[in-house]
Legacy VTK file of the C-alpha trace (Angstrom):
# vtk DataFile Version 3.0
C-alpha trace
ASCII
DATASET POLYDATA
POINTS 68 float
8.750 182.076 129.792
9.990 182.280 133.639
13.208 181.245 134.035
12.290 178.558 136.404
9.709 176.569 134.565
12.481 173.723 134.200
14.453 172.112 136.771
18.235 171.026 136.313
19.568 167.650 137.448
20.707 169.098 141.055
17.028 170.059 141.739
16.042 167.273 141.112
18.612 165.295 142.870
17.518 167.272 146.035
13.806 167.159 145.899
13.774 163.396 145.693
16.629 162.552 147.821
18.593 161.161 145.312
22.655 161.373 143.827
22.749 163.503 140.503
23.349 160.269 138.164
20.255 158.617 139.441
18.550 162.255 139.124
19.523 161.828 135.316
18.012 158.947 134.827
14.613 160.109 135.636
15.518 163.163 133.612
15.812 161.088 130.619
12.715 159.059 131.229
10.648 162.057 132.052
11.755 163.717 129.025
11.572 160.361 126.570
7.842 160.196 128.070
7.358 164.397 126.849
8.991 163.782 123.502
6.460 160.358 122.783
3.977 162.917 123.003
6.001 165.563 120.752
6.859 168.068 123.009
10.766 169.400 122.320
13.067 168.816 125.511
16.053 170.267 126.999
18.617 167.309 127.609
19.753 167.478 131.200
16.498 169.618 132.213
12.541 169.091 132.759
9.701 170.818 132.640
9.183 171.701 136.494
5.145 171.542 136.227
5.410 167.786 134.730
8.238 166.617 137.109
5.459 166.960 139.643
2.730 165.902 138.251
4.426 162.734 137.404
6.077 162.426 140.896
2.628 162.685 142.266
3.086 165.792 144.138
-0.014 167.677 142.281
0.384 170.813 140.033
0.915 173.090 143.090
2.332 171.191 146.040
5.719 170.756 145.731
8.214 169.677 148.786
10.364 173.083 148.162
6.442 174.916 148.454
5.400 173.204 151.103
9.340 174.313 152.909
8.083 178.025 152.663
LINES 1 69
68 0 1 2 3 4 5 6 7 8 9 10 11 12 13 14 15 16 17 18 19 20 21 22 23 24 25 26 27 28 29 30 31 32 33 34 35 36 37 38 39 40 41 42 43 44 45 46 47 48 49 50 51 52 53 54 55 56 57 58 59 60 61 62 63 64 65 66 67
Protein backbone atom coordinates (compact mmCIF):
# COMPACT_ATOMS: atom_id res chain seq x y z
CA UNK A 1 0.00 0.00 0.00
CA UNK A 2 1.40 3.65 -1.06
CA UNK A 3 2.70 5.37 1.58
CA UNK A 4 0.35 8.19 1.18
CA UNK A 5 -3.03 6.58 1.24
CA UNK A 6 -3.49 8.21 4.86
CA UNK A 7 -3.16 11.67 5.86
CA UNK A 8 -1.65 12.83 9.33
CA UNK A 9 -3.25 15.54 11.48
CA UNK A 10 -0.99 18.46 9.83
CA UNK A 11 -2.50 17.57 6.38
CA UNK A 12 -5.33 17.80 7.42
CA UNK A 13 -5.01 20.88 9.43
CA UNK A 14 -3.81 22.54 6.12
CA UNK A 15 -6.26 21.34 3.60
CA UNK A 16 -9.18 22.61 5.62
CA UNK A 17 -7.76 25.65 7.07
CA UNK A 18 -7.88 24.60 10.38
CA UNK A 19 -5.33 24.46 13.87
CA UNK A 20 -4.04 20.77 14.43
CA UNK A 21 -6.41 20.17 17.64
CA UNK A 22 -9.48 20.98 15.68
CA UNK A 23 -7.82 18.78 12.74
CA UNK A 24 -7.98 15.92 15.47
CA UNK A 25 -11.20 16.16 16.11
CA UNK A 26 -12.37 15.38 12.71
CA UNK A 27 -9.71 12.71 12.74
CA UNK A 28 -11.46 11.00 15.45
CA UNK A 29 -14.91 11.38 14.00
CA UNK A 30 -13.82 10.31 10.59
CA UNK A 31 -12.22 7.36 11.97
CA UNK A 32 -15.19 6.47 14.74
CA UNK A 33 -17.50 6.71 11.45
CA UNK A 34 -14.75 3.87 9.52
CA UNK A 35 -14.58 1.69 12.60
CA UNK A 36 -18.89 1.63 12.91
CA UNK A 37 -18.48 0.07 9.72
CA UNK A 38 -15.45 -2.30 10.87
CA UNK A 39 -12.72 -1.05 9.11
CA UNK A 40 -9.31 -0.98 11.53
CA UNK A 41 -7.91 2.72 11.95
CA UNK A 42 -4.73 4.36 12.62
CA UNK A 43 -5.29 6.81 15.68
CA UNK A 44 -4.01 10.22 14.68
CA UNK A 45 -4.32 9.29 10.78
CA UNK A 46 -7.17 8.77 7.97
CA UNK A 47 -7.66 7.13 5.12
CA UNK A 48 -6.85 9.99 2.46
CA UNK A 49 -9.56 8.59 -0.21
CA UNK A 50 -12.44 8.83 2.63
CA UNK A 51 -11.26 12.21 4.11
CA UNK A 52 -12.46 13.44 0.75
CA UNK A 53 -15.16 11.81 0.01
CA UNK A 54 -16.61 12.82 3.26
CA UNK A 55 -15.38 16.48 2.93
CA UNK A 56 -17.20 16.53 -0.32
CA UNK A 57 -14.31 17.09 -2.49
CA UNK A 58 -15.06 13.80 -4.78
CA UNK A 59 -12.68 10.75 -5.04
CA UNK A 60 -10.24 12.69 -7.29
CA UNK A 61 -10.44 16.42 -6.71
CA UNK A 62 -8.66 17.35 -3.93
CA UNK A 63 -7.54 21.18 -3.06
CA UNK A 64 -3.65 19.97 -2.98
CA UNK A 65 -4.70 18.32 -6.86
CA UNK A 66 -6.35 20.98 -7.98
CA UNK A 67 -2.79 23.31 -6.61
CA UNK A 68 -0.77 21.28 -9.30
Amino acid sequence: MASNSFMRVDDVAEELGVSTSYAYKIIRKLNAELEKKGIITIAGRVNKQYFTERLCYGAAGTKAAERR
